[in-house]
C-alpha positions as CSV (number, residue, x, y, z in Angstrom):
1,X,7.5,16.3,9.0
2,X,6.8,19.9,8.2
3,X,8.1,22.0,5.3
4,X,11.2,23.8,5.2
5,X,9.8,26.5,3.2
6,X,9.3,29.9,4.5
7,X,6.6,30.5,1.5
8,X,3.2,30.2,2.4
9,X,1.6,27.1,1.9
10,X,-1.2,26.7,-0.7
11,X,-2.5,24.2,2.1
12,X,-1.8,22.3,4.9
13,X,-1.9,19.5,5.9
14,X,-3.2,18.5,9.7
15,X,-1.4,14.8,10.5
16,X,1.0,12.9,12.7
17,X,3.2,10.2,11.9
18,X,1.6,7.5,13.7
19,X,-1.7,7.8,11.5
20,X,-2.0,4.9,8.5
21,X,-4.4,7.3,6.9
22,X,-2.6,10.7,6.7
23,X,0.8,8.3,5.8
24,X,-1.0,7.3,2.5
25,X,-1.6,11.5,1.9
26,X,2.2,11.9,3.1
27,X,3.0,9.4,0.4
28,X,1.0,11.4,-1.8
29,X,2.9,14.4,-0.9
30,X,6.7,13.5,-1.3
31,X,6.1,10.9,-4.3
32,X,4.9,14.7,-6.4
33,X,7.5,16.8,-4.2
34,X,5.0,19.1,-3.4
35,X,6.3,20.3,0.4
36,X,6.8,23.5,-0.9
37,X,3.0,24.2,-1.0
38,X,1.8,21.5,1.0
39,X,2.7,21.9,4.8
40,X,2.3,18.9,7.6
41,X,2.1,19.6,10.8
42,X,0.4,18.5,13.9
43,X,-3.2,18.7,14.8
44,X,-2.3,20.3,18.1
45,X,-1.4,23.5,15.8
46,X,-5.5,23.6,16.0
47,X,-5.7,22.5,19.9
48,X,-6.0,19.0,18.8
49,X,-8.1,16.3,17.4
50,X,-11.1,17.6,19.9
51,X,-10.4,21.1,20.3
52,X,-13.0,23.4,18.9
53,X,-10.6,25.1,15.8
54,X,-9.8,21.5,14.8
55,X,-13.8,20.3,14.7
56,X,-14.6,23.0,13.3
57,X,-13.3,21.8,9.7
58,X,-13.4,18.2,10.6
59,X,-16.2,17.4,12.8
60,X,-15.3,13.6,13.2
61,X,-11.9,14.6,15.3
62,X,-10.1,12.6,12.9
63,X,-7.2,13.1,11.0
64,X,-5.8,13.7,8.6
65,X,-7.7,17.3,7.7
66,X,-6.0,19.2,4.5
67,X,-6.9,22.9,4.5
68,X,-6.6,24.9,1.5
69,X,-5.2,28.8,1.8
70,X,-8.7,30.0,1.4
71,X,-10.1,28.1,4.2
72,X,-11.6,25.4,2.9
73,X,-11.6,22.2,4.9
74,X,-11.2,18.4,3.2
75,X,-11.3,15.6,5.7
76,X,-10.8,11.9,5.0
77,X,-7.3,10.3,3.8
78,X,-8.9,8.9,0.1
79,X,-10.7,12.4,-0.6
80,X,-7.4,14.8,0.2
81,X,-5.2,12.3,-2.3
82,X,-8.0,12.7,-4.9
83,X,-7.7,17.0,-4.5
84,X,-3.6,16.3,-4.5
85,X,-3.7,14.4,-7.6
86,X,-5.8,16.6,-9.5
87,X,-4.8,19.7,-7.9
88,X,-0.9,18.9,-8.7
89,X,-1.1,16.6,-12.3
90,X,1.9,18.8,-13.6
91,X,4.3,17.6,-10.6
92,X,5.4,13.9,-10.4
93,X,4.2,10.8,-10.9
94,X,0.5,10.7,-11.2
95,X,0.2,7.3,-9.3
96,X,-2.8,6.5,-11.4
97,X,-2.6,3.8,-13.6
98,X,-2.5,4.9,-17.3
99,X,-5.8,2.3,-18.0
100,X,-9.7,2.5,-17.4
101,X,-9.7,-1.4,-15.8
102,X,-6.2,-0.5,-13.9
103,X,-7.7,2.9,-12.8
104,X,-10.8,0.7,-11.5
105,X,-9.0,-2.0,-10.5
106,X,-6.7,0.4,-8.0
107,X,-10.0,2.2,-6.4
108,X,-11.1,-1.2,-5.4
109,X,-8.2,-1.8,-3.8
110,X,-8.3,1.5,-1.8
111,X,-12.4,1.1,-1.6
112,X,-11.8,-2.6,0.1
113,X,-9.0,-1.1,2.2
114,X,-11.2,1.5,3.5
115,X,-14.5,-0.5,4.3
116,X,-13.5,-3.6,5.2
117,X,-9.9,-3.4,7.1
118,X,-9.7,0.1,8.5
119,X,-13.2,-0.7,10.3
120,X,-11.4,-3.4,12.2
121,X,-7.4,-2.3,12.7
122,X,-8.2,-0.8,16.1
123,X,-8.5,-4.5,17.8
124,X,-4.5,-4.1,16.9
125,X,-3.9,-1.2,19.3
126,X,-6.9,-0.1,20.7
127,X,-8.6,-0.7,24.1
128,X,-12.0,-2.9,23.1
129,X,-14.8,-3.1,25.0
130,X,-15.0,-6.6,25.7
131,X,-12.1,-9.2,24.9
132,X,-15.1,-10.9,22.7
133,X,-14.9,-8.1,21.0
134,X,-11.3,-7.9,20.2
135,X,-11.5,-11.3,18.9
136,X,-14.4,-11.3,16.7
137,X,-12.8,-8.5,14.6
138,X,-9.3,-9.8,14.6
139,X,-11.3,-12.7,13.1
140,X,-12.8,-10.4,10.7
141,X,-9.0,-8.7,10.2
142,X,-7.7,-11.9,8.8
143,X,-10.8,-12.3,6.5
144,X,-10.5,-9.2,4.9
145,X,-6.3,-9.4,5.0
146,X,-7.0,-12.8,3.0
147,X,-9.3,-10.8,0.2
148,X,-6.2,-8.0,-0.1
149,X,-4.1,-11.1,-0.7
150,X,-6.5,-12.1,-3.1
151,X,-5.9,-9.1,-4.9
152,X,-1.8,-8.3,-4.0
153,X,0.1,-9.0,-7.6
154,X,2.8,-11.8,-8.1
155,X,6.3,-11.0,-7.5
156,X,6.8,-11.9,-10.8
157,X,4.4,-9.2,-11.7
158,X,6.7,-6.5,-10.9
159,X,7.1,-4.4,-7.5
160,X,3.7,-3.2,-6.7
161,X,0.4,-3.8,-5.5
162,X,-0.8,-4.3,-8.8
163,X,1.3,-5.2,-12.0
164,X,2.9,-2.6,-13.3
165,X,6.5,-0.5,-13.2
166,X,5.3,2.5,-11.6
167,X,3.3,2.6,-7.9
168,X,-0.3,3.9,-7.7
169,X,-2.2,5.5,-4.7
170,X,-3.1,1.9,-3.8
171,X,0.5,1.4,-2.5
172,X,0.5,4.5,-0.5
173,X,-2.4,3.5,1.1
174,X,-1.8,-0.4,2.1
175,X,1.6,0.1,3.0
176,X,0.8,2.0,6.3
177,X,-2.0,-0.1,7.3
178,X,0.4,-3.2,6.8
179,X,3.1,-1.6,9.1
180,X,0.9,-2.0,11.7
181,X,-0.4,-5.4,10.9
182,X,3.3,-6.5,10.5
183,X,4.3,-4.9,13.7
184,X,1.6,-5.6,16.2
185,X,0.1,-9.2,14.8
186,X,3.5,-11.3,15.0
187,X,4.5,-10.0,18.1
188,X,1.2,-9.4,20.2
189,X,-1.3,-11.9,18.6
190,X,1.1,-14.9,17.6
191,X,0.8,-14.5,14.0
192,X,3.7,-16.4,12.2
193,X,5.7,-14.3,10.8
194,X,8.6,-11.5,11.3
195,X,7.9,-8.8,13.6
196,X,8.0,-5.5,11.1
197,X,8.2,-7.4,8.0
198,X,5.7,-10.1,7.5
199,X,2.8,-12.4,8.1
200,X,3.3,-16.3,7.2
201,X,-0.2,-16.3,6.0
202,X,0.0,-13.8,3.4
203,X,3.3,-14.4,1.1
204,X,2.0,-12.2,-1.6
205,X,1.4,-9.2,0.5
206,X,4.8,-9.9,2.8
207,X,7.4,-9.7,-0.8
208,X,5.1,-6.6,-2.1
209,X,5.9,-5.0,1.0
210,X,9.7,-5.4,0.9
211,X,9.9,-5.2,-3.0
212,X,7.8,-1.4,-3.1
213,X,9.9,0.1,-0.4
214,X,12.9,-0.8,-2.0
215,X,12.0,0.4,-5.3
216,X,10.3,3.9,-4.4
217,X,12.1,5.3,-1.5
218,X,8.3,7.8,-0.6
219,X,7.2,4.3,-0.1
220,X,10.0,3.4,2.5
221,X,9.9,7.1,3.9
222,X,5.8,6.6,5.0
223,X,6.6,3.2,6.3
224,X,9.6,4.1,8.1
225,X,7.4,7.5,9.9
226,X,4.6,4.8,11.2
227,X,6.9,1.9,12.1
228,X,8.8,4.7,14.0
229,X,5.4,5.6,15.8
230,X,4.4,2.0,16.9
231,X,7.9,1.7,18.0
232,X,7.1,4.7,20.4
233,X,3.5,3.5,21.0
234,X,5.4,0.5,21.8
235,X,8.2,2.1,24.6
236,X,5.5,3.5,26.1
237,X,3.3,0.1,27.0
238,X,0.6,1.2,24.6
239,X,-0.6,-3.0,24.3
240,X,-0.8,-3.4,28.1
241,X,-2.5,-0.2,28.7
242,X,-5.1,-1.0,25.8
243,X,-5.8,-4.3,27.3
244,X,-4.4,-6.0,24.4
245,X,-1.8,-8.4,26.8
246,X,-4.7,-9.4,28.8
247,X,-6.9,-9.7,26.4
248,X,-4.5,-12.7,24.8
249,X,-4.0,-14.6,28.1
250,X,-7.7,-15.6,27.3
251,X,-7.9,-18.7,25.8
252,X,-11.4,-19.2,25.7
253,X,-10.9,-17.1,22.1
254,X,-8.7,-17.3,18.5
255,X,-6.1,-14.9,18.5
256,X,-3.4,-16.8,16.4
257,X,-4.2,-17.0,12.3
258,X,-4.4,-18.8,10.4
């Protein structure tokens, strides 16, 4: 994912492709063009999520982590778009909406995103530590998929998240997290719907996701990087080693929704 330029980058950019949050920076990135001054590359360049360099600038261990060329250190997916956005206005698309209520309308989108759906995505992929555990937030995952639904535009409203001809940030930022709700709900949970493409249950948000990709090809490239991931993840037995498989074979708990 890294630059091609041999210039020095006016930041860069610590992420890897399987990561929903640094996809919606990534998104960020090519939908402006700015790889010239924007580098990606892998947390391991700092030793790793937990290696001293790396927590040094981003004392949660997370990613992504954009540093800037004079050092200074932005963590968290919604604050480094923010800095690209304003930083680079002259280059691209702005993704904001041109409107006050639009402009609100879009952070709420990304604000409900954040609190309410990243909190819970790890009972996807992640080991739990009880199967009561996965289930009461996979519970709470279809609540809070059922609000962005709530909130997803019409078909008829155009392509994107919210009505409108261009795409926002919001789009950069749910398409991600739905790649992996697409790809491990249907095909580990029972979900109906088509593995990789979309949930029975949510109509609105399954012909967004289709319709965005295929009208802004950044949009296609993000989702294409973290499908590719889970597909590794995937080859590798990441849902048995988690627990996930054995988790399901309880039926004592809820795992298909609605």
């Amino acid at each position: 994912m890294a630059s091609s330029s041999s210039s020095d980058p006016a930041a860069t950019l610590y992420d890897m492709p399987i990561s929903n949050h640094g996809a919606r920076v990534r998104y960020a990135i090519y939908a402006k063009d700015i790889q010239d001054v924007v580098h990606i590359v892998s947390p391991n360049e700092l030793g790793g999520l937990k290696g001293e360099e790396y927590l040094k600038r981003n004392p949660q261990g997370k990613m992504p982590l954009l540093v800037l060329a004079d050092g200074t250190a932005l963590p968290e997916s919604e604050i480094i778009v923010q800095y690209l956005l304003d930083a680079y206005a002259d280059r691209g698309p702005s993704l904001k909406p041109d409107d006050a209520v639009s402009r609100a309308k879009t952070a709420y989108v990304c604000r409900h995103h954040d609190m309410y759906i990243a909190s819970v995505q790890g009972c996807m992929y992640r080991a739990m530590p009880s199967t009561e555990a996965r289930a009461t937030q996979l519970a709470e995952l279809y609540k809070q998929l059922c609000v962005l639904e709530s909130l997803c535009s019409s078909p008829e409203d155009g392509p994107y998240f919210l009505p409108g001809t261009t795409a926002t940030h919001a789009d950069g930022a749910i398409v991600p997290t739905m790649c992996f709700c697409f790809y491990a709900l249907p095909k580990y949970f029972g979900w109906p719907g088509e593995h990789k493409a979309s949930l029975s249950a949510f109509p609105k948000l399954s012909a967004w996701f289709a319709s965005c990709q295929a009208s802004d090809a950044n949009l296609k490239k993000v989702a294409d990087e973290v499908t590719g991931a889970l597909g590794a993840w995937d080859e590798g037995g990441r849902w048995e080693t988690v627990g996930a498989i054995a988790d399901v074979k309880n039926t004592e708990y809820k795992w298909a929704y609605p």
